[in-house]
Steps between C-alpha positions, in 0.01 A plus 500: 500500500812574325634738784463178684688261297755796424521489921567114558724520192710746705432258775684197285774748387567650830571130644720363231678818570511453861627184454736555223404261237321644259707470212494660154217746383429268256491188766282728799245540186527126444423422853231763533320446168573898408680661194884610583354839444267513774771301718725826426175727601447324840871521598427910407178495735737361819767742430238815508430336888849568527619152482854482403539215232790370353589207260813277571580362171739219634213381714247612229241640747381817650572584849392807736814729573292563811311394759112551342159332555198525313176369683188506248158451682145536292149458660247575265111458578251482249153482589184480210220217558514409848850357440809637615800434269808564699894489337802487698841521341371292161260209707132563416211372707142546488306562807148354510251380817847569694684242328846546322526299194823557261438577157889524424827523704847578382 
């Protein structure tokens, strides 16, 4: 489940990015509830996918030098019980007598 959370917190990062308003470190930890440190760490995990990151400190925000895109998809099944537990991209729902009922969305 970490990989997971690690994944949409790339997610979150990728589309302040994208949109270039993310701020400080210290205010993109604020926003996502994560240390500075591991703020610093996901910035490192986009630029090994080649993304090329910048920071503007007049505008105090990151920006892509280039054109990049980062599209995270997870489907994970789960099956023990007779009931199918199924995640996709951090929403969790339980599969029983072919009903979908959400135990905890995002």
């Amino acid at each position: 489940m970490k990989n997971i959370k690690n994944l949409e917190r790339l997610q979150q990062l990728h589309s302040l990015i994208e949109k270039e308003v993310t701020g400080s470190p210290r205010q993109i930890g604020n926003r996502l509830n994560i240390s500075e440190r591991l703020v610093y760490n996901l910035i490192e995990q986009l630029k090994d996918f080649k993304a090329a990151i910048n920071y503007d400190r007049s505008r105090k925000t990151y920006y892509y030098a280039e054109d990049f895109e980062l599209q995270i998809r997870i489907s994970v099944s789960v099956m023990s019980k007779n009931e199918l537990t199924q995640i996709f991209g951090g929403s969790y729902f339980l599969k029983t007598n072919n009903r979908l009922q959400t135990l905890y969305t995002n």
